[in-house]
C-alpha positions as CSV (number, residue, x, y, z in Angstrom):
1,X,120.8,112.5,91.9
2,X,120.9,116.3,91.9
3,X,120.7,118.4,94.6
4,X,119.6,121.8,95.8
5,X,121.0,123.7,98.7
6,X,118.5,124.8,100.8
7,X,118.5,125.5,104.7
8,X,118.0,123.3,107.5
9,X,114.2,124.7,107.9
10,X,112.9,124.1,104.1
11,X,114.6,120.2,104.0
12,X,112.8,119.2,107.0
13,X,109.8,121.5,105.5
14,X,110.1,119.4,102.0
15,X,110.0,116.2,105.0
16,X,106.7,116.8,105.8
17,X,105.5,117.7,102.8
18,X,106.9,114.6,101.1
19,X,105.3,112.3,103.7
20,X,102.1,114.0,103.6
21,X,101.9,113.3,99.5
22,X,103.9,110.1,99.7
23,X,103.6,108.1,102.5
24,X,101.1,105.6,101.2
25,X,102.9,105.1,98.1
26,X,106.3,104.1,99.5
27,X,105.0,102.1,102.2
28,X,102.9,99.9,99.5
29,X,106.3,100.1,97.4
30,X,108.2,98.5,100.3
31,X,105.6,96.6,101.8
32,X,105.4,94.3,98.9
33,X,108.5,92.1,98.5
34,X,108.2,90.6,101.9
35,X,104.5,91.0,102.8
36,X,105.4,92.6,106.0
37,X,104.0,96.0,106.7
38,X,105.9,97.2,110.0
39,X,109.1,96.5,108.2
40,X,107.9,98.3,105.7
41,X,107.0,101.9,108.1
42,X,110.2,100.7,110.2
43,X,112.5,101.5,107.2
44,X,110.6,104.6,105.8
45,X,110.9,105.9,109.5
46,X,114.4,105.3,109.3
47,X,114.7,106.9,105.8
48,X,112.9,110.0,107.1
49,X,115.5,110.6,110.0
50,X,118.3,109.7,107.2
51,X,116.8,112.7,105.4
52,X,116.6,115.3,108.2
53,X,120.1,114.5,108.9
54,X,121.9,114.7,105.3
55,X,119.5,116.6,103.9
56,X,120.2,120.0,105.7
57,X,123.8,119.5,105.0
58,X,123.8,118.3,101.5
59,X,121.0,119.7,100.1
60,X,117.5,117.9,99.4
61,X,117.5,115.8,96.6
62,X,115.8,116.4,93.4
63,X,113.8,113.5,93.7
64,X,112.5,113.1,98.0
65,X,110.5,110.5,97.2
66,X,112.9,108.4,95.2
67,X,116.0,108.8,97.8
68,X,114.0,107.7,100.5
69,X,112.7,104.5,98.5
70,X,116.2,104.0,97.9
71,X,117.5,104.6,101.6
72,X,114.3,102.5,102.6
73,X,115.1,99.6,100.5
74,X,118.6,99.2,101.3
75,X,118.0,99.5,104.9
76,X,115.7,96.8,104.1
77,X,118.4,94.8,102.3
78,X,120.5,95.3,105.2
79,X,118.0,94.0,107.4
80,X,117.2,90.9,105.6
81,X,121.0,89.9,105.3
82,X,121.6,90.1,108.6
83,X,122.3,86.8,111.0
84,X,118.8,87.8,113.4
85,X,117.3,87.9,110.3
86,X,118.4,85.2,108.7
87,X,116.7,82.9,111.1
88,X,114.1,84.0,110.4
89,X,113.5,85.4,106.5
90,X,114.4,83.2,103.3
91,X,117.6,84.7,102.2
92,X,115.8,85.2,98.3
93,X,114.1,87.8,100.0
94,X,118.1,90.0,100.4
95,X,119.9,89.2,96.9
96,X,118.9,92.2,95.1
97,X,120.8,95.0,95.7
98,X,118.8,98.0,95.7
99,X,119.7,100.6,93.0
100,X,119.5,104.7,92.9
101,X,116.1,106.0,91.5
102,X,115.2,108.7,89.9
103,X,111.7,108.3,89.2
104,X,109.4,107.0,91.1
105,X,107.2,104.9,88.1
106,X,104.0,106.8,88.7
107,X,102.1,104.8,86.7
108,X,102.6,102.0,88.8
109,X,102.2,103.4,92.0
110,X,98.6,104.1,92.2
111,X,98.4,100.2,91.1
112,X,100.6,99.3,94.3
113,X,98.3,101.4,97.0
114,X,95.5,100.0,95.6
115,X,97.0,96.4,95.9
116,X,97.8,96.9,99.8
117,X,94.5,98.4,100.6
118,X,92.7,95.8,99.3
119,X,95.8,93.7,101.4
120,X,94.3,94.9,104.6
121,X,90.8,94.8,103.2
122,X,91.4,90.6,103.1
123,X,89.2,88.4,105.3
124,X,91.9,87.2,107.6
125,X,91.8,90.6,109.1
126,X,89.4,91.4,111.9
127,X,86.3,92.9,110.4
128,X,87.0,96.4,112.6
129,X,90.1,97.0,111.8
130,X,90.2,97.0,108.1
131,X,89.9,100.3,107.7
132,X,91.4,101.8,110.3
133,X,94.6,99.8,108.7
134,X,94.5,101.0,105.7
135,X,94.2,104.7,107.2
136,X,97.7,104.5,109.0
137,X,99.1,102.0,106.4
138,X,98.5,103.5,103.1
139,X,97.0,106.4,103.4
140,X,99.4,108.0,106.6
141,X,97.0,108.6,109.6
142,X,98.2,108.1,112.6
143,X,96.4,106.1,115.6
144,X,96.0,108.9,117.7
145,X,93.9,110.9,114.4
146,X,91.7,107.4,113.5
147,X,91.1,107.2,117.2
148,X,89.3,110.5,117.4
149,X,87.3,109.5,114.1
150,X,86.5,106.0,115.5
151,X,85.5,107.5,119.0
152,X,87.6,104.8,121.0
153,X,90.7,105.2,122.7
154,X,94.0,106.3,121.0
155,X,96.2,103.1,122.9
156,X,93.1,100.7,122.0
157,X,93.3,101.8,118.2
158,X,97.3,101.6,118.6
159,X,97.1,97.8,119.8
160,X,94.2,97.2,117.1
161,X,96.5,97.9,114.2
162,X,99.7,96.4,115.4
163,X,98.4,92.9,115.7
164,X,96.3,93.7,112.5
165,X,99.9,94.1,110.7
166,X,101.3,91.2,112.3
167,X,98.8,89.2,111.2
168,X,99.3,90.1,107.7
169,X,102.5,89.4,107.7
170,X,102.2,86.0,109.6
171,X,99.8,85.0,107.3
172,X,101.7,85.3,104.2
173,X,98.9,87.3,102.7
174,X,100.0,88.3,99.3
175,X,100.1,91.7,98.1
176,X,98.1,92.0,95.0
177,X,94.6,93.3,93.7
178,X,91.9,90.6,94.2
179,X,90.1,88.4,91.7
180,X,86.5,89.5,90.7
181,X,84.8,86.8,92.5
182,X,86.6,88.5,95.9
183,X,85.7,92.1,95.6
184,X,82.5,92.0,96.8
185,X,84.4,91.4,100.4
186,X,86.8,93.6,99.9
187,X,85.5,97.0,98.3
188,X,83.2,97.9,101.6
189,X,86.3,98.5,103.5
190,X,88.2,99.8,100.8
191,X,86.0,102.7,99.9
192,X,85.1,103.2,103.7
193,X,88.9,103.6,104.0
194,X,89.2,106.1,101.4
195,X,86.2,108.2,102.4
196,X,87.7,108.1,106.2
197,X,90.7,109.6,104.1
198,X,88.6,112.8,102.9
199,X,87.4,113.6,106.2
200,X,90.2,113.2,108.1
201,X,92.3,115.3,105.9
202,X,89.9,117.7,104.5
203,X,89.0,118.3,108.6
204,X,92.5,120.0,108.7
205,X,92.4,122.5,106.3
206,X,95.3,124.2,104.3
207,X,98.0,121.5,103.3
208,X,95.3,118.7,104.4
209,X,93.2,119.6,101.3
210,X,96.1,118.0,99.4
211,X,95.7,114.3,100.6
212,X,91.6,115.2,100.4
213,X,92.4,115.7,96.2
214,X,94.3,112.6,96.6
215,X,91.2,110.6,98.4
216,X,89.1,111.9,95.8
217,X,91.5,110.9,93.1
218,X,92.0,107.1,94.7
219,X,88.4,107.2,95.0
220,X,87.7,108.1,91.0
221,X,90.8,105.7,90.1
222,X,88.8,102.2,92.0
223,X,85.6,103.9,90.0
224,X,87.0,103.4,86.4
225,X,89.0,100.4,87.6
226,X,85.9,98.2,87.9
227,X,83.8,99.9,85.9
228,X,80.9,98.5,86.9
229,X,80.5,99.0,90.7
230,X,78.1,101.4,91.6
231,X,79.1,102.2,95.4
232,X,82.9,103.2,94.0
233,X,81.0,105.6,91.8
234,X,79.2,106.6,94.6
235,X,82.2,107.5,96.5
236,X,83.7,108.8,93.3
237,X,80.4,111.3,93.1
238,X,80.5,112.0,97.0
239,X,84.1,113.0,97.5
240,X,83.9,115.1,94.1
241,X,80.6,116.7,95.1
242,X,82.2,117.5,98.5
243,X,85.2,119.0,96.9
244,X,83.2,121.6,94.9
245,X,82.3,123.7,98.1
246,X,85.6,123.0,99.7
247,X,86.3,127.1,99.0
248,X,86.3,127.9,102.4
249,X,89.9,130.1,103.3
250,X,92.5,128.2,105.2
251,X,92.0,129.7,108.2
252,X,88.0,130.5,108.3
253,X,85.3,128.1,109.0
254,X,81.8,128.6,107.7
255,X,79.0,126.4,107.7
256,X,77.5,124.9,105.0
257,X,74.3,126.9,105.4
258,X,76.5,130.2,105.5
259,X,78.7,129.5,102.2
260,X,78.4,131.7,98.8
261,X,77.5,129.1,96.3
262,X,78.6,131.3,93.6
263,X,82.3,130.4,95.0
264,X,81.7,127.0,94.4
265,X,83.6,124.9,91.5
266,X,80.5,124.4,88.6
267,X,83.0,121.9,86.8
268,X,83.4,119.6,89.5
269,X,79.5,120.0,91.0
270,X,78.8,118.9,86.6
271,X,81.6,115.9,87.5
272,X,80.4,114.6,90.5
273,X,76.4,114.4,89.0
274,X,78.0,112.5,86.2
275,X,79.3,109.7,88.3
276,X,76.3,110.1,90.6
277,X,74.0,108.7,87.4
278,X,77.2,106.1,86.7
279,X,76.0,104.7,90.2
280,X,72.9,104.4,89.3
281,X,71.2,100.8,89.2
282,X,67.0,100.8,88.2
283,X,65.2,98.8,90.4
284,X,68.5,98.5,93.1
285,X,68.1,100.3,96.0
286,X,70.8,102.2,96.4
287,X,73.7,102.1,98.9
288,X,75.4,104.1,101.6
289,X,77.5,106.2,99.2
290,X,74.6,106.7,96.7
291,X,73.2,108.3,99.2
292,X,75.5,110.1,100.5
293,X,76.4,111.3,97.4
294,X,73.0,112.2,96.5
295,X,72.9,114.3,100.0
296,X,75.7,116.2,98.8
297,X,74.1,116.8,95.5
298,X,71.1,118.1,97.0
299,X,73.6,120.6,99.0
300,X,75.3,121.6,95.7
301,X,72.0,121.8,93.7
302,X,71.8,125.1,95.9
303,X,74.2,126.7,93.5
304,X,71.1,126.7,90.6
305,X,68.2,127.1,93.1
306,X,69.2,129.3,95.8
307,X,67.8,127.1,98.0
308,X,68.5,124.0,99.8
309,X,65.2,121.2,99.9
310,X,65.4,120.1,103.6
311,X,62.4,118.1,103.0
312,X,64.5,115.7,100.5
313,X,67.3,115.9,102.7
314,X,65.2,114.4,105.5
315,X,64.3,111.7,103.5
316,X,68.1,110.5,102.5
317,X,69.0,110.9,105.8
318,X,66.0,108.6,107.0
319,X,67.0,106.5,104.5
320,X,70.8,106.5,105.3
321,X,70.4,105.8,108.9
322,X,68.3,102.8,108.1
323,X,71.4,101.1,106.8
324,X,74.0,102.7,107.6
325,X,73.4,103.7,111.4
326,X,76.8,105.2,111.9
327,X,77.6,107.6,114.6
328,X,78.7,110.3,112.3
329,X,75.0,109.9,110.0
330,X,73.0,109.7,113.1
331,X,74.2,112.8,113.9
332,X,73.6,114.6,111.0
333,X,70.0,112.6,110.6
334,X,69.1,114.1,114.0
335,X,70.4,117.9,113.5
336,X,68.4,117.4,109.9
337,X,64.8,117.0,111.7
338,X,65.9,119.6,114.4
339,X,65.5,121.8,111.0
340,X,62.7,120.1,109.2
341,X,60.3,119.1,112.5
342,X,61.7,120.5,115.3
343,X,64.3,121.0,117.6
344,X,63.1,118.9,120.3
345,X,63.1,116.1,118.0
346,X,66.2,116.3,116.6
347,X,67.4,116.1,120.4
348,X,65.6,113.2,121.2
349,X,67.2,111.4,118.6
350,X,70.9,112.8,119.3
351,X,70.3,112.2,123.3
352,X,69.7,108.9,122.8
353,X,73.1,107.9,120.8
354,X,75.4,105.6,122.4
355,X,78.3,106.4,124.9
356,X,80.8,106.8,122.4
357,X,78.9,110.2,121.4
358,X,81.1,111.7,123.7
359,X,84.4,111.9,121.9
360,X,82.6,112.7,118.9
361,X,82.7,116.6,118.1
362,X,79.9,116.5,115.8
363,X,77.6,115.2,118.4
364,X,78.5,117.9,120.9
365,X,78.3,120.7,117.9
366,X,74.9,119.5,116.7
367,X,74.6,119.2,120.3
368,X,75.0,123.0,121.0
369,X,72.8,124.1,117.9
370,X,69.8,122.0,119.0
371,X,70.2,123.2,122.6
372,X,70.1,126.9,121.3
373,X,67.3,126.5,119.1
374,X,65.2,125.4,122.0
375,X,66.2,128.7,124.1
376,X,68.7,126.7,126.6
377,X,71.3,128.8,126.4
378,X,73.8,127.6,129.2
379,X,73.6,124.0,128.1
380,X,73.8,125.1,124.4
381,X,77.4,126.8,125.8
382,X,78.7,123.7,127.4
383,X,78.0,121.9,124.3
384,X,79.6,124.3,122.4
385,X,82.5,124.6,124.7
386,X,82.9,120.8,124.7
387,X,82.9,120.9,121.3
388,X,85.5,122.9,120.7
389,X,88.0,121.8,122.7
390,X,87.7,118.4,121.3
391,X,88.3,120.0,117.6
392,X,91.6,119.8,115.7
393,X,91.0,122.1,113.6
394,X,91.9,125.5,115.0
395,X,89.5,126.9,112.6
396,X,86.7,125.2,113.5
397,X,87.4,125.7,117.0
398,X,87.5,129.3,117.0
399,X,84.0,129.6,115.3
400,X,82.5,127.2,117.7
401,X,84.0,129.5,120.7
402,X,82.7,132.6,118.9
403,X,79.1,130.2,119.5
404,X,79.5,129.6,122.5
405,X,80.3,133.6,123.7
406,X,77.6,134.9,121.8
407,X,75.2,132.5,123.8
408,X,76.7,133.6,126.9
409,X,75.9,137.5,126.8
């Protein structure tokens, strides 16, 4: 392979950047032989410190992705050839030595992640878990970032997903797409997986809005691979829809309510209604993405109007909660009526959320809002304050701050 000189600061730079864009595609790439997914983030770990070694001596590689497959595999080879192993791996599994690439057959590899999420997405994995899974496995969260979105502990999530791995790999489960007749199991936690994705990588802003395209482009890519599933549609409409009005600056955070939407994209607002009406079924009710989706189109639809219809809003979010009663649309159902009824009421219905609410930072921002709106200043601050210090995103926490002193003076 070639290589470019470069110093030790831009290899370990093109490191991050590579496993941001990447991670999920060599993990299913390596995952597959053997079925076993911790080998599989074992190796590419071990590639990874290869690369910040050699790298800043020799130069980083024309192709990052490919050298670290290649260091991946053979330390995988290595692995499976050795006596500990042997005891325990047929020794098929090591005769193939693992040649150079060049290319990374990107046609093929969107077909591989797709295979291992719908790997963790199989039956013999616990129900809870599923997603979170394929957050860390394919898509390259780590526990401690689908904790915080889960609202449970970041050890509990950490023991979660390592028995959830073992299990997968104790079960032989094999590491292909599903039949028809089993997608109807399977897709829930796929596209949950992919839309956990979005947020969690659009949440951080600047180089995360590069693994939300690449949410948005899984999310499209299950869409026209079954062709006739209106929820992945949904999803397809929802992240696309979302994507027009992500034209917020790196490192400023504005509310939805306070964005231009004459920055927003028209092509991708005319995009996402066109696979909104793909989702369509007559006479179906529609599902937790069809609605999401249509909440998001109802946002966007601001861009012709100049208006946003809170009524209609109301009423997806009534309808959203009915069967989908997450944390995170409970939320935004109850902050939603503090607008349309009243404030009171949309605290009512956000005071009465479960325990978890409490390391959740929408709850505590919606929180705030509610509490100002009602004249209670102080407590509107404490929200605000709690808010912001369990925000990632230093954006985000500087404009809830900014709340939070201009209710104090």
């Amino acid at each position: 392979m070639g290589r470019v000189i470069v110093t030790g600061e831009t290899a370990a730079h093109v490191a991050e950047r590579t496993a941001r864009a990447s991670y999920g595609r060599l993990v299913a790439l390596l995952a597959a032989p053997a079925g076993d997914l911790q080998l599989a983030e074992d190796t590419l770990a071990h590639a990874f410190e290869q690369a910040l070694t050699t790298w800043p001596r020799d130069g980083v590689p024309d192709n990052p992705e490919g050298w670290l497959l290649t260091v991946a595999r053979n330390r995988q080879r290595d692995l499976w050839k050795s006596a500990a192993h042997r005891r325990n791996q047929p020794l098929e599994a090591a005769t193939d030595a693992v040649e150079p690439l060049n290319d990374l057959e990107p046609d093929r590899i969107p077909d591989r992640r797709l295979a291992l999420l719908f790997v963790c997405a199989h039956p013999a994995i616990a129900a809870g878990v599923r997603t979170p899974l394929m957050l860390q496995a394919v898509l390259g969260f780590d526990a401690a970032q689908i904790a915080r979105a889960f609202a449970v502990p970041a050890g509990t999530m950490s023991q979660r997903l390592v028995r959830a791995k073992r299990r997968i790999r104790d079960a032989g489960i094999p590491f292909v797409v599903p039949g028809r007749q089993a997608m109807p199991e399977r897709l829930p936690p796929v596209l949950e997986a992919v839309y956990g994705c979005y947020a969690l990588a659009f949440s951080e802003r600047g180089e995360g809005t590069s693994v939300a395209g690449e949410a948005r482009y899984l999310a499209v890519t299950i869409a026209g691979l079954l062709g006739d599933a209106p929820e992945a549609w949904a999803l397809a409409a929802l992240l696309t829809l979302a994507s027009a009005r992500a034209t917020t600056p790196g490192d400023r955070y504005l509310p939805l309510q306070d964005q231009d939407p004459g920055e927003w994209d028209r092509d991708l607002i005319a995009e996402g209604e066109s696979y909104l009406r793909l989702a369509e079924r007559p006479g179906q009710a529609p599902g937790r993405f069809q609605l999401e989706a249509a909440i998001q189109a109802v946002h966007c639809d601001r861009a012709r109007s100049g208006a946003t219809d809170w009524d209609t809003l109301c009423t997806l979010y009534t309808a959203l909660v009915a069967i989908a009663p997450s944390l995170g649309s409970r939320v935004a159902y109850a902050a939603v009526l503090g607008r349309t009824r009243s404030p009171q009421m949309g605290l009512s219905v956000l005071e009465a959320l479960p325990v978890e609410r409490e390391r959740f930072q929408p709850y505590h921002a919606a929180h705030g809002d509610l509490l100002a709106r009602l004249g209670r200043h102080e407590d509107a601050v404490a929200a605000y304050t709690r808010a912001s210090m369990l925000s990632t995103d230093p954006a985000v926490r500087t404009f809830l701050e900014r709340r939070a002193e201009e209710l104090s003076r």
